[in-house]
C-alpha positions in Angstrom: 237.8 219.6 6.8 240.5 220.9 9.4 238.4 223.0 11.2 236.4 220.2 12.3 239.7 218.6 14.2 241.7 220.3 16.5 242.8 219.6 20.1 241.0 221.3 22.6 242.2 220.7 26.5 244.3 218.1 25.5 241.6 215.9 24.2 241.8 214.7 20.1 238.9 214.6 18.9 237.0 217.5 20.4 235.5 220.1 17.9 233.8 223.4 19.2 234.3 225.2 16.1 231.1 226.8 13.8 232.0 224.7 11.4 232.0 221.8 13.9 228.7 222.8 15.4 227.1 223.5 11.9 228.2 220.1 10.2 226.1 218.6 13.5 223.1 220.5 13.3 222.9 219.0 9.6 223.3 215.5 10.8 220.9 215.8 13.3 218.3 217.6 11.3 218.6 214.7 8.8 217.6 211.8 11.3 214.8 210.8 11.6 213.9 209.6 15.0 210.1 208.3 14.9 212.6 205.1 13.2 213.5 202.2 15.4 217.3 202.3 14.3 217.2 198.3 14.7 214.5 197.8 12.2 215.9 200.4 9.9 219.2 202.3 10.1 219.2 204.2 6.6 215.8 205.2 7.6 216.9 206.6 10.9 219.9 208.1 10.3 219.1 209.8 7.1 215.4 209.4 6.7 214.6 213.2 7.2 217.4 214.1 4.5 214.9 214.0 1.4 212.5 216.0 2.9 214.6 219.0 3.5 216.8 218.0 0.4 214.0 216.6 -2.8 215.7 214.8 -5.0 216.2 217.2 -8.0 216.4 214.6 -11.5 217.4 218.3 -13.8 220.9 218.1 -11.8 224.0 215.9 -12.0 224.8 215.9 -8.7 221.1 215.2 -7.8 221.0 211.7 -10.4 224.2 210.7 -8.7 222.4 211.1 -5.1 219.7 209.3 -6.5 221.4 206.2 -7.7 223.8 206.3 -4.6 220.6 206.4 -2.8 219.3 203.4 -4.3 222.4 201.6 -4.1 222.9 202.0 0.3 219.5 201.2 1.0 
């Protein structure tokens, strides 16, 4: 998405767009940090994810996630 790179101050790299900012807050609210990241990564970095997002097997895109799911971990 291009309004998540622009230069800013002469820094690439640097995003302080709502977009930016939003995508973030959506990474972050899907870690889950109570996970030792060197015991297990999937767990930490995207073990909050299903709890705000349930699976949902009535929807294509949800069997996809599923067996994408099953497939990383």
């Amino acid at each position: 998405d291009e309004a998540c790179i622009r230069e800013r101050d002469g820094l690439e790299g640097v995003c302080d767009t709502k977009a930016c900012y939003e995508a973030a807050r959506r990474m972050l609210a899907s870690m889950n940090r109570d996970v030792d990241p060197c015991n297990d990564f999937y767990q930490f970095s995207c073990g909050s994810f299903r709890d705000r997002e349930p699976y949902q097997p009535s929807s294509s895109f949800g069997m996809l996630q599923y067996q994408v799911d099953r497939q990383i971990q």
